[in-house]
N, CA, C and O atoms as a CHARMM CRD file, in Angstrom:
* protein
*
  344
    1    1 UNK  N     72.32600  15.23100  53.21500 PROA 1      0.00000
    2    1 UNK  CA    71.57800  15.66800  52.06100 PROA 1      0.00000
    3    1 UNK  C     71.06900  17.09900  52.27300 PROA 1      0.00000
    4    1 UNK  O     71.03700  17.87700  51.32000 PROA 1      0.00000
    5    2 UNK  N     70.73900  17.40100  53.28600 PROA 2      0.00000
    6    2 UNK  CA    70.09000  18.48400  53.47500 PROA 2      0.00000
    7    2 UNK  C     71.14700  19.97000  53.59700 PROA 2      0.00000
    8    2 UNK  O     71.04900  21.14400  53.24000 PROA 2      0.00000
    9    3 UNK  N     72.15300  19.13700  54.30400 PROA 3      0.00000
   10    3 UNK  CA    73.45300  20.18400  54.09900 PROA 3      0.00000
   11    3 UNK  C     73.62400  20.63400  52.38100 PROA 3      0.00000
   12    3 UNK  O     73.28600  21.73100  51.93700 PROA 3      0.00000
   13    4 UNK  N     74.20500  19.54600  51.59100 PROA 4      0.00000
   14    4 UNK  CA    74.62700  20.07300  50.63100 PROA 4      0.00000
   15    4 UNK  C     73.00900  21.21300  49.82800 PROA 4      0.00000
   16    4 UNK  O     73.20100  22.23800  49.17400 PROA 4      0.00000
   17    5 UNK  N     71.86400  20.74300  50.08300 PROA 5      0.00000
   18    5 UNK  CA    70.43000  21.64600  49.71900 PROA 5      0.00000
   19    5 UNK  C     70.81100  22.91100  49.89400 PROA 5      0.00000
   20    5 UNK  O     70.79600  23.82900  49.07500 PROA 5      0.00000
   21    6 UNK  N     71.26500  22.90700  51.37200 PROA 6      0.00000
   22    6 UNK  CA    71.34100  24.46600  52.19800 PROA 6      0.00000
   23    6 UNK  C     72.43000  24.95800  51.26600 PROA 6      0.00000
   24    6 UNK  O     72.18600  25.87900  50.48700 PROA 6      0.00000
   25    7 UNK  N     73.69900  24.34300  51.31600 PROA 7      0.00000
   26    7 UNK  CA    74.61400  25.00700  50.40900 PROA 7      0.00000
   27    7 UNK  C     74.71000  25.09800  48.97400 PROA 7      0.00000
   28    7 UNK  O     75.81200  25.40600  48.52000 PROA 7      0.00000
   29    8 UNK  N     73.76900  24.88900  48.18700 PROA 8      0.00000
   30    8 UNK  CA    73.42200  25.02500  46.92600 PROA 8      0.00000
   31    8 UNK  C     72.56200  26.34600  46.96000 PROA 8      0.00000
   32    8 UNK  O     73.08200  27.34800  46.46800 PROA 8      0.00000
   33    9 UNK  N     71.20500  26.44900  47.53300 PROA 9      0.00000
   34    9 UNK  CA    70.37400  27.34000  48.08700 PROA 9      0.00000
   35    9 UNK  C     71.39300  28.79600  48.26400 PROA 9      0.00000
   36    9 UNK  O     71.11900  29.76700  47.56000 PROA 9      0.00000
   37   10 UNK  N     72.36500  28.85500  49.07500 PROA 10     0.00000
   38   10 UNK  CA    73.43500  29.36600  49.64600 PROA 10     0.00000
   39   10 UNK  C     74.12900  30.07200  48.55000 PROA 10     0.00000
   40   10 UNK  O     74.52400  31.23700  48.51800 PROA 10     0.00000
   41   11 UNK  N     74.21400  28.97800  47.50300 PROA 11     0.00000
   42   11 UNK  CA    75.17000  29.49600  46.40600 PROA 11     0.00000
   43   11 UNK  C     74.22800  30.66400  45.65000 PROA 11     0.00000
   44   11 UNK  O     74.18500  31.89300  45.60100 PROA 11     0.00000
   45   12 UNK  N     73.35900  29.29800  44.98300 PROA 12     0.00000
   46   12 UNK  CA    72.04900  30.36500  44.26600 PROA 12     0.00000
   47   12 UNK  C     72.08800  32.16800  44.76200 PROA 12     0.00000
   48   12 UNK  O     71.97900  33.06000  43.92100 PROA 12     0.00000
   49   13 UNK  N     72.21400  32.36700  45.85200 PROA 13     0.00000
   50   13 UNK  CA    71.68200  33.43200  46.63900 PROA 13     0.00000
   51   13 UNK  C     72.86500  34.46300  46.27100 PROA 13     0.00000
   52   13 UNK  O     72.80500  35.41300  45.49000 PROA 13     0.00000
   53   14 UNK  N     73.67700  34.13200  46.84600 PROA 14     0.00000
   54   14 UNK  CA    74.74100  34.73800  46.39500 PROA 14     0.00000
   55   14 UNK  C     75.27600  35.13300  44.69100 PROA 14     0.00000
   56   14 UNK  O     75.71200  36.27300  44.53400 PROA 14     0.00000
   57   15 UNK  N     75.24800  34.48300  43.83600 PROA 15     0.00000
   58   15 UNK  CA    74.88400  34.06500  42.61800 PROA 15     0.00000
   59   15 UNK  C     74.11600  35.35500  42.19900 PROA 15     0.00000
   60   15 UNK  O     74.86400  36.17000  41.65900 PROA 15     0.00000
   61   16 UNK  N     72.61000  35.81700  42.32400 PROA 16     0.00000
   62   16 UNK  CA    71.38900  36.49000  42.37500 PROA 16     0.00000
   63   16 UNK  C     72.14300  38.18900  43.42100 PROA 16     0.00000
   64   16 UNK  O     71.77100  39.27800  42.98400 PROA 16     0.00000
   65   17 UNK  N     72.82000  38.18600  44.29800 PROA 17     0.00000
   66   17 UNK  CA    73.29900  38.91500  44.80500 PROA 17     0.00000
   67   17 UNK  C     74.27900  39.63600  43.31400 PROA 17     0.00000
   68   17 UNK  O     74.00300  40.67000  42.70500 PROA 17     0.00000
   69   18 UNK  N     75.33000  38.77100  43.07500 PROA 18     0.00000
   70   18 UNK  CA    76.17300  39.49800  42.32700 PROA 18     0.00000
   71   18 UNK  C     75.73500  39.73000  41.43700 PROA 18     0.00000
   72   18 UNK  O     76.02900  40.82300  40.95200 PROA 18     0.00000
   73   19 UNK  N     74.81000  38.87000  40.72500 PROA 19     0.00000
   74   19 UNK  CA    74.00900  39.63200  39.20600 PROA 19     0.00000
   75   19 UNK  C     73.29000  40.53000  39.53300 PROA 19     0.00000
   76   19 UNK  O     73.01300  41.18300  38.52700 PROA 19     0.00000
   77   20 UNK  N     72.77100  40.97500  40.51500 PROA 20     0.00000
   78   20 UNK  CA    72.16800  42.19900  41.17400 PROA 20     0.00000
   79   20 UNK  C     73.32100  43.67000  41.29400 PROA 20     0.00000
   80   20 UNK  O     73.38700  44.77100  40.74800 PROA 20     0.00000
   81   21 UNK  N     73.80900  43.20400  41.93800 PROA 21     0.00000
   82   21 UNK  CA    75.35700  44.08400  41.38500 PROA 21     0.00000
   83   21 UNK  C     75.88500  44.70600  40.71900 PROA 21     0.00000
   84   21 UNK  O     76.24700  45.88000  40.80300 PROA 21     0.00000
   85   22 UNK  N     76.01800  43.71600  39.71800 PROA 22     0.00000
   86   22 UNK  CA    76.18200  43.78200  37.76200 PROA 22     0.00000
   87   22 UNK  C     75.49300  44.59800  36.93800 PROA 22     0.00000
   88   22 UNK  O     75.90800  45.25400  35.98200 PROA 22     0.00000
   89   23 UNK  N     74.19500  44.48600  37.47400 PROA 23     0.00000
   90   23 UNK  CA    73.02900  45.62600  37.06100 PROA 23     0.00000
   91   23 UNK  C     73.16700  46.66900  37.44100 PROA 23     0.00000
   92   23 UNK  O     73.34300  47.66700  36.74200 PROA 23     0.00000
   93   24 UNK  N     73.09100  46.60100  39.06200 PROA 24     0.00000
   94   24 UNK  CA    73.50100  48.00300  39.35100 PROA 24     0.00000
   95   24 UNK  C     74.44300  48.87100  38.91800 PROA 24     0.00000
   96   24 UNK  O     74.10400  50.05100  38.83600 PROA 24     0.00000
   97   25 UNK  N     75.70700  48.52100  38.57700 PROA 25     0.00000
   98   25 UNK  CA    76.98200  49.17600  38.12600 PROA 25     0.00000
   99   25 UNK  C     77.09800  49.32000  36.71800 PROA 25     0.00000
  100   25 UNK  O     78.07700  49.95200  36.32100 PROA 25     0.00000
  101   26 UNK  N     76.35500  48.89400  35.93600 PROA 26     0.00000
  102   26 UNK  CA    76.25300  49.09600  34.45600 PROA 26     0.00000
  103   26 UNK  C     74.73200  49.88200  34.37200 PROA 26     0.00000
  104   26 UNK  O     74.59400  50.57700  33.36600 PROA 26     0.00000
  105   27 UNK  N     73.73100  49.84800  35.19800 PROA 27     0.00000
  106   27 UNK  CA    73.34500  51.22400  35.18000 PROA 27     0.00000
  107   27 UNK  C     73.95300  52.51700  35.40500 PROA 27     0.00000
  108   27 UNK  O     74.01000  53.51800  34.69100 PROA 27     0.00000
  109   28 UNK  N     74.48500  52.21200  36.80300 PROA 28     0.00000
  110   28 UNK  CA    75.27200  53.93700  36.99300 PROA 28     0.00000
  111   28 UNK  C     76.17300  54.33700  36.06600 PROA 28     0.00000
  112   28 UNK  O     76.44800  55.53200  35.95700 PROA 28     0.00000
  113   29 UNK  N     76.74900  53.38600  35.27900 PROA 29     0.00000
  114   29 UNK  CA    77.83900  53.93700  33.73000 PROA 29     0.00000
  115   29 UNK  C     77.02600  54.30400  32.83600 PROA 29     0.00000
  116   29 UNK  O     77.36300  55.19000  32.05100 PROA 29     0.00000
  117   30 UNK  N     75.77500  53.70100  32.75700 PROA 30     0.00000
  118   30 UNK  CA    75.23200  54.59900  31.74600 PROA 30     0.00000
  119   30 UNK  C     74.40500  55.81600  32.10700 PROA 30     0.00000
  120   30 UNK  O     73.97600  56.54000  31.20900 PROA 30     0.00000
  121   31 UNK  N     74.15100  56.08500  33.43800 PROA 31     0.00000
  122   31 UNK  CA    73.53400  57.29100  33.98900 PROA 31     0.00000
  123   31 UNK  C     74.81200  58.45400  33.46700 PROA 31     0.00000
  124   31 UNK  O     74.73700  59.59700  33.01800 PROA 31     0.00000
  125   32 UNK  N     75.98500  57.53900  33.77200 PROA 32     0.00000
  126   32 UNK  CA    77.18500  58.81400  34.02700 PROA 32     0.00000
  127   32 UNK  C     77.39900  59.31200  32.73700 PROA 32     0.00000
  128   32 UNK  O     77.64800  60.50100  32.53900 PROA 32     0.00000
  129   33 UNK  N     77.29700  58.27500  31.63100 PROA 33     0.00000
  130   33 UNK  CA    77.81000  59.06400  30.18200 PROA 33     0.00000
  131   33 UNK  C     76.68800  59.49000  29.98000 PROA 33     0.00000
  132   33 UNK  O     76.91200  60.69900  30.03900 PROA 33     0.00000
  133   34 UNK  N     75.33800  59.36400  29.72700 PROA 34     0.00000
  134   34 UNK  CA    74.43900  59.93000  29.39300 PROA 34     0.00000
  135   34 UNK  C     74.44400  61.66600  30.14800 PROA 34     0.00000
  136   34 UNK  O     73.81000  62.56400  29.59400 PROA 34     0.00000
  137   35 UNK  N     74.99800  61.84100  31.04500 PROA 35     0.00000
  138   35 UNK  CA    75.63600  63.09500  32.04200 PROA 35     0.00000
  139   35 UNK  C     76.29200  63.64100  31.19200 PROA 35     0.00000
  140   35 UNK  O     75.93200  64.58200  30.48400 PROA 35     0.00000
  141   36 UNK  N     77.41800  63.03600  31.19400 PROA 36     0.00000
  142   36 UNK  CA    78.78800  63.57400  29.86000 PROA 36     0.00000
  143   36 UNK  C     78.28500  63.62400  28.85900 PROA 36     0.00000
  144   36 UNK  O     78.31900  64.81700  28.55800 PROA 36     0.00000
  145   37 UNK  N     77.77500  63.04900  28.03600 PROA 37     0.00000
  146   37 UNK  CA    77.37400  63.50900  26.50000 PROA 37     0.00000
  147   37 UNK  C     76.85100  64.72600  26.79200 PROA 37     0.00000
  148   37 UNK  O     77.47800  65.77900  26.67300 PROA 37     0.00000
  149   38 UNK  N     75.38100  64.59900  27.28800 PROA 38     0.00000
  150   38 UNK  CA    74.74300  65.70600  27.43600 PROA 38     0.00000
  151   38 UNK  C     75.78900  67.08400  27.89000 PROA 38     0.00000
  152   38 UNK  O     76.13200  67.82300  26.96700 PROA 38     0.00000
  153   39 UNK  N     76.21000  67.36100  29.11700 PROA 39     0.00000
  154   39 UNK  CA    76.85500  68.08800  29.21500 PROA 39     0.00000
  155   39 UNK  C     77.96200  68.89500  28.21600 PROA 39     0.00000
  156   39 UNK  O     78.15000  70.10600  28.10100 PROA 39     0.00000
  157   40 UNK  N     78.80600  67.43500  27.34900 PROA 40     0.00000
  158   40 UNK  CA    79.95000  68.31200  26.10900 PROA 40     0.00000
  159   40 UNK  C     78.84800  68.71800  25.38400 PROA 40     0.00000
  160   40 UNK  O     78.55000  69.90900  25.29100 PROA 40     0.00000
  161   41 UNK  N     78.20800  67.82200  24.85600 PROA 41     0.00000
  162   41 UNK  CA    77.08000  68.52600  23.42300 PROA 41     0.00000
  163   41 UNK  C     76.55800  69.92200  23.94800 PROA 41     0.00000
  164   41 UNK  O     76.62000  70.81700  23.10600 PROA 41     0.00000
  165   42 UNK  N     76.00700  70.30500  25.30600 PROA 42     0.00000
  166   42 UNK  CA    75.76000  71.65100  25.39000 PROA 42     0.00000
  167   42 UNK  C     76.53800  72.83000  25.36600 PROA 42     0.00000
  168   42 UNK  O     76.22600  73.98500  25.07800 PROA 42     0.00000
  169   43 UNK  N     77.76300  72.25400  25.77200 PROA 43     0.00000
  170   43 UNK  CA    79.05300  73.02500  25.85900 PROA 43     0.00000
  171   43 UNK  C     79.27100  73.40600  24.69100 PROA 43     0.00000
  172   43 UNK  O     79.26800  74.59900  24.38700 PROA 43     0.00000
  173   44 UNK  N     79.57600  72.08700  23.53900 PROA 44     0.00000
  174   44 UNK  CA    79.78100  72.47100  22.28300 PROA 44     0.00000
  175   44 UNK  C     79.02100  73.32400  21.41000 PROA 44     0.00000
  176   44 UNK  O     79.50300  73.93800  20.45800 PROA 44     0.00000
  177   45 UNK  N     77.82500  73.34200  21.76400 PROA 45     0.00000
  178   45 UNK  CA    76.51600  74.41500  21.26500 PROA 45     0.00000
  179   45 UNK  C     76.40600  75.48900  22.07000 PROA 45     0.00000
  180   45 UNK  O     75.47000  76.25200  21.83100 PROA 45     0.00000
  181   46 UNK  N     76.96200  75.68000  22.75700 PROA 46     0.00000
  182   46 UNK  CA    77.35500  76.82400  23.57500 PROA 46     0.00000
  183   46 UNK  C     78.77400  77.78700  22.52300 PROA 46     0.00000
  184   46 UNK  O     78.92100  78.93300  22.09700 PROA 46     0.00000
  185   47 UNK  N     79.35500  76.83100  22.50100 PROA 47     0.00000
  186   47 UNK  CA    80.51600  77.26200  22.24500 PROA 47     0.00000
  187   47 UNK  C     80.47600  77.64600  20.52200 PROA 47     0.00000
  188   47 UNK  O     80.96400  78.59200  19.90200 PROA 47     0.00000
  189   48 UNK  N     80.03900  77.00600  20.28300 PROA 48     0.00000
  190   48 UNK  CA    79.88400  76.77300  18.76100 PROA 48     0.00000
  191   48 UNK  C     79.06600  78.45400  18.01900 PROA 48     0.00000
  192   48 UNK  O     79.37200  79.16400  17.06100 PROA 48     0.00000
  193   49 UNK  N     77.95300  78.51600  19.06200 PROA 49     0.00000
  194   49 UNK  CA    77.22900  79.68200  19.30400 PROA 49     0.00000
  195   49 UNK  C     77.79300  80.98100  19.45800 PROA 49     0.00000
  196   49 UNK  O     77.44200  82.02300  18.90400 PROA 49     0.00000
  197   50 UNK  N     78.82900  80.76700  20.38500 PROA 50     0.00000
  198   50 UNK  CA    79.51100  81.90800  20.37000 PROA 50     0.00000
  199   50 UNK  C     80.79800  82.53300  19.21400 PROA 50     0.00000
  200   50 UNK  O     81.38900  83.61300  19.22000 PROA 50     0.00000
  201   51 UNK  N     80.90700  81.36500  18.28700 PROA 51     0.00000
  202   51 UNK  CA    82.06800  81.71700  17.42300 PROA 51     0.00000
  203   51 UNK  C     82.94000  80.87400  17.76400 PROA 51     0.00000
  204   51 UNK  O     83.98500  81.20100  17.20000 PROA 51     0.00000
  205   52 UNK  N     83.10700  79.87200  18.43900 PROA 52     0.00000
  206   52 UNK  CA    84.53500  79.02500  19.43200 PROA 52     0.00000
  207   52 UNK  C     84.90900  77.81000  18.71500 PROA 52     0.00000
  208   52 UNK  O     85.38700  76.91900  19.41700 PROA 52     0.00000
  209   53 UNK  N     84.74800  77.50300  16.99900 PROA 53     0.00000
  210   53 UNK  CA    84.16700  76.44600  16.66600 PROA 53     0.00000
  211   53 UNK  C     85.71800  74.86800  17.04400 PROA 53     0.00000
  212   53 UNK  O     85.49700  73.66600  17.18800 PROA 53     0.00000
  213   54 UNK  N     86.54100  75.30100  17.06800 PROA 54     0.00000
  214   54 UNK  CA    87.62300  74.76100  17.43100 PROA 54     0.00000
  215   54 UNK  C     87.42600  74.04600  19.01900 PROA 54     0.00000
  216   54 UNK  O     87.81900  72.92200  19.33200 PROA 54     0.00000
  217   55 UNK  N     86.87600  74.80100  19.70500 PROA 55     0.00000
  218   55 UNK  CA    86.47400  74.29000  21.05200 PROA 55     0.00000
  219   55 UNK  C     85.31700  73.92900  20.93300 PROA 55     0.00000
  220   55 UNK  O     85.31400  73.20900  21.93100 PROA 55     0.00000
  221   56 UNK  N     84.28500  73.82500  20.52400 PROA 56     0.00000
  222   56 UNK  CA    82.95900  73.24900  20.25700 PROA 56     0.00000
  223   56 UNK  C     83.17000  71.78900  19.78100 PROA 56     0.00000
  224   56 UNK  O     82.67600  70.77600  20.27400 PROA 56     0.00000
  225   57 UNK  N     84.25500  71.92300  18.40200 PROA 57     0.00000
  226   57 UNK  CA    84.31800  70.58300  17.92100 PROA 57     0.00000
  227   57 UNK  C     85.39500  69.76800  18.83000 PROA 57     0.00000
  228   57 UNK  O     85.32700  68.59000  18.47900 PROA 57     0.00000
  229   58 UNK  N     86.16200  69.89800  19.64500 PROA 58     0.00000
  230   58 UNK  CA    86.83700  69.40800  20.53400 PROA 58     0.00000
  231   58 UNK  C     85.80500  68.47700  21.56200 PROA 58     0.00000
  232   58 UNK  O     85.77700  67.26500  21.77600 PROA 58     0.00000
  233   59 UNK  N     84.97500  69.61300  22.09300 PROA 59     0.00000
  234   59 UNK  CA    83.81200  68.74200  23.01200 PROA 59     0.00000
  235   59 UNK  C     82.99500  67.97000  22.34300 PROA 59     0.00000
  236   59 UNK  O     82.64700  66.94200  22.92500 PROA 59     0.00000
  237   60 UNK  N     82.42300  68.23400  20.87600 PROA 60     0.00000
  238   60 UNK  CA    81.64300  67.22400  20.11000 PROA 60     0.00000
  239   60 UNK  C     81.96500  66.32300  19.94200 PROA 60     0.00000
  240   60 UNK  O     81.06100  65.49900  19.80200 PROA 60     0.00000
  241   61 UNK  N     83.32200  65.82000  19.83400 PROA 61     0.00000
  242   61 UNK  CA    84.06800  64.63700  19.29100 PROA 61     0.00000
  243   61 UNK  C     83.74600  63.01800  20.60400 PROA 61     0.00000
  244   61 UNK  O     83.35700  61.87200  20.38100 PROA 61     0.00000
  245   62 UNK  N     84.14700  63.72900  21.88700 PROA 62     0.00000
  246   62 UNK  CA    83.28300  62.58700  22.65500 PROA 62     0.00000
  247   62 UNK  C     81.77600  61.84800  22.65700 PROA 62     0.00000
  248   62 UNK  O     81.32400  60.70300  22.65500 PROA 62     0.00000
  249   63 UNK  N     81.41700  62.86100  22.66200 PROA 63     0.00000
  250   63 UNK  CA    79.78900  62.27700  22.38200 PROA 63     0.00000
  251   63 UNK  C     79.32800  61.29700  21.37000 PROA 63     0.00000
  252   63 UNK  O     78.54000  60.35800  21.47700 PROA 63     0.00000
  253   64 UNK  N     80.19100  61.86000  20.09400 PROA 64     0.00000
  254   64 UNK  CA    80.11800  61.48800  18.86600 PROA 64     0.00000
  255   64 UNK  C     80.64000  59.78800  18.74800 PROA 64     0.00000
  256   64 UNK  O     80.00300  58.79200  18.40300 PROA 64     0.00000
  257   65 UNK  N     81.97600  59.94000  19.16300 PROA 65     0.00000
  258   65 UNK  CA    82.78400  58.62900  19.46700 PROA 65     0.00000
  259   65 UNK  C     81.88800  57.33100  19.83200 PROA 65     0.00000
  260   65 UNK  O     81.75600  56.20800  19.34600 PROA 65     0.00000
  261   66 UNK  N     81.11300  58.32200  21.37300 PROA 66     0.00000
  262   66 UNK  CA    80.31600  57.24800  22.21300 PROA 66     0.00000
  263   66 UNK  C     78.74700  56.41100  21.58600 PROA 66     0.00000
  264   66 UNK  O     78.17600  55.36700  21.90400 PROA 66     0.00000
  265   67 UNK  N     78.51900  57.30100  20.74700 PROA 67     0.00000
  266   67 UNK  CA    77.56200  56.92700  19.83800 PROA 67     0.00000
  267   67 UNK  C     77.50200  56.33900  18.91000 PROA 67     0.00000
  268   67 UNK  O     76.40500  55.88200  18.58800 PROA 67     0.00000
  269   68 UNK  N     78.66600  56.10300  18.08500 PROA 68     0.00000
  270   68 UNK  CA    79.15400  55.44400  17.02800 PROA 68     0.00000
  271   68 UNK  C     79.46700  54.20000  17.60100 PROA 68     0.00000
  272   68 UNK  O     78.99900  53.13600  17.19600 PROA 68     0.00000
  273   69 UNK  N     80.24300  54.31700  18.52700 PROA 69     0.00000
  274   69 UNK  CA    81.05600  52.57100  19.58900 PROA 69     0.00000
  275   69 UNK  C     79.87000  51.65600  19.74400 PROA 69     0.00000
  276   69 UNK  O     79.88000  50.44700  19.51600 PROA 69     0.00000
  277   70 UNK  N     78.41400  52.67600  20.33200 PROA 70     0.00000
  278   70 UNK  CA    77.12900  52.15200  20.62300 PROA 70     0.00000
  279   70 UNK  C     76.73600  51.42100  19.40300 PROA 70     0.00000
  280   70 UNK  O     76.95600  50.22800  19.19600 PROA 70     0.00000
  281   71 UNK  N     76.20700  52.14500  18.71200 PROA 71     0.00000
  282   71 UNK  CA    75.66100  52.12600  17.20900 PROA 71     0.00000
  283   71 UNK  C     76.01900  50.84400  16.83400 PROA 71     0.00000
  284   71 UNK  O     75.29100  49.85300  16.88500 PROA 71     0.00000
  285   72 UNK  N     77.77100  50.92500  16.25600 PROA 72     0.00000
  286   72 UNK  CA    78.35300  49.61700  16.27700 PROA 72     0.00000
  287   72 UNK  C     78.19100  48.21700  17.12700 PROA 72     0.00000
  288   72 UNK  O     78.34200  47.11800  16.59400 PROA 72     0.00000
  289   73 UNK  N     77.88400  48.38400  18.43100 PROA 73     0.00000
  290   73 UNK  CA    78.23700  47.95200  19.09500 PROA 73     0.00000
  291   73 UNK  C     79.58700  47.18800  19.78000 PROA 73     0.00000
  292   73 UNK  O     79.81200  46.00500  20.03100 PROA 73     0.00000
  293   74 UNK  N     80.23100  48.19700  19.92700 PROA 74     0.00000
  294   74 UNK  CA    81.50200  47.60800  20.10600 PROA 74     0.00000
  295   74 UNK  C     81.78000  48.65300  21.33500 PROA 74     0.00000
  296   74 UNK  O     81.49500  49.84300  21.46100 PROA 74     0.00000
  297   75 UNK  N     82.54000  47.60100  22.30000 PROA 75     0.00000
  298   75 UNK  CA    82.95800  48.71900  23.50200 PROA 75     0.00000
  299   75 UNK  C     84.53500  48.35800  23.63200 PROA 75     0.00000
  300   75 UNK  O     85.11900  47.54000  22.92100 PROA 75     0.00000
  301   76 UNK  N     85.13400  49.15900  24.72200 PROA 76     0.00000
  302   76 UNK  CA    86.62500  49.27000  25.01400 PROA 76     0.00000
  303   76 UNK  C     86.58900  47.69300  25.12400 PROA 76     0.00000
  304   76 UNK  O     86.95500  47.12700  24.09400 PROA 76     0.00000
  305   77 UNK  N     86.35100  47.16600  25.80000 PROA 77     0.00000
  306   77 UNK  CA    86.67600  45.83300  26.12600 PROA 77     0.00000
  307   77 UNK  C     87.30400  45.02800  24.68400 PROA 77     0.00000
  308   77 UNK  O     88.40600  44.51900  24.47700 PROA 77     0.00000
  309   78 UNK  N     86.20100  45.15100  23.89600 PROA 78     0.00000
  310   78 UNK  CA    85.86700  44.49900  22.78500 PROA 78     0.00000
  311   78 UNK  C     87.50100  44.91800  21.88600 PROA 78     0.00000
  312   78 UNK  O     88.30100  44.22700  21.25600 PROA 78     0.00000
  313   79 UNK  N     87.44300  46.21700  22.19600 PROA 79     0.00000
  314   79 UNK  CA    89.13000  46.60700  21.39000 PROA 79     0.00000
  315   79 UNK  C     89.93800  45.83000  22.20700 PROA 79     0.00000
  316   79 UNK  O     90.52600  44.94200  21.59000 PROA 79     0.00000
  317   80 UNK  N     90.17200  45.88400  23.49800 PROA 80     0.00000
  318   80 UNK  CA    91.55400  45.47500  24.00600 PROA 80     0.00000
  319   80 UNK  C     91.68800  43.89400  23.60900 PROA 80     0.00000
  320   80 UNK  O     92.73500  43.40500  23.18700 PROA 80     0.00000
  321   81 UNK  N     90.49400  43.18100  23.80400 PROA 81     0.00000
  322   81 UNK  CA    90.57100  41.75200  23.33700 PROA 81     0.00000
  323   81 UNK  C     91.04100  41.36800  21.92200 PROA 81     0.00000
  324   81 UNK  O     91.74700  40.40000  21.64000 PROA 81     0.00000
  325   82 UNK  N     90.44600  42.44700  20.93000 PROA 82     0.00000
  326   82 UNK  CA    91.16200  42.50700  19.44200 PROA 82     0.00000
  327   82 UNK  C     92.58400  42.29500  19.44700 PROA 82     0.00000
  328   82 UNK  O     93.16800  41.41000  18.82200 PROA 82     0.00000
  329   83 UNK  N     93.32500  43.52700  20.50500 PROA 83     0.00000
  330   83 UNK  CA    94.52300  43.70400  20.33700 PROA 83     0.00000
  331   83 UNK  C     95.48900  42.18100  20.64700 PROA 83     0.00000
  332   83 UNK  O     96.53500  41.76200  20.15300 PROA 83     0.00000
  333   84 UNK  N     94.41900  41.56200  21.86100 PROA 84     0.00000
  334   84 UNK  CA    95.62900  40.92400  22.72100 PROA 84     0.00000
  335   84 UNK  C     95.25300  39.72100  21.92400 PROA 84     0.00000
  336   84 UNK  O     95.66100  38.60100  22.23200 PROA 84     0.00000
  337   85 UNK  N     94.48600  39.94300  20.91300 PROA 85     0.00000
  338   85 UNK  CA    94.58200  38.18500  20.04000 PROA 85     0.00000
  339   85 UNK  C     93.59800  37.28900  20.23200 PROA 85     0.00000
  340   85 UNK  O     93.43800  36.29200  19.52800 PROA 85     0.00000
  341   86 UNK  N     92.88100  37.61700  21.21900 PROA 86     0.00000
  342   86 UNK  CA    92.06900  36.78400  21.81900 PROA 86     0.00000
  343   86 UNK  C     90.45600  36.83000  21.29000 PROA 86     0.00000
  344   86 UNK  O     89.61900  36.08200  21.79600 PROA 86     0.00000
């Protein structure tokens, strides 16, 4: 009895480990685009500023994308599963 305790306990832990994980790595994706947006949008107002509007709206278009997908809520995942039927 006490075995299978320990190995339940055991599981739990591990369990709490990987959802710990999970968090972690879907924070750092959103540290990283919040990086990238910021970065094209300045570029693009950089660029935009200078007369470049062809290259301004090139870099705007990501940001834009990523905000709308949000908004919606819909992510890549969510498309590929559309596609495959599922």
């Amino acid at each position: 009895m006490r075995m299978a305790e320990k190995n339940l306990e055991h599981n739990h832990t591990q369990e709490d480990k990987l959802n710990q994980a999970a968090i972690q790595r879907a924070a750092n994706g959103q540290s990283f685009a919040i990086i990238f947006a910021s970065t094209a949008m300045t570029a693009s107002i950089v660029f935009f500023a200078t007369g470049h509007q062809i290259a301004g709206g090139v870099l705007l278009s990501p940001p834009v994308v990523m905000l709308v997908r949000t908004l919606l809520g819909r992510s890549p995942k969510d498309d590929k599963e559309d596609r495959s039927g599922k």
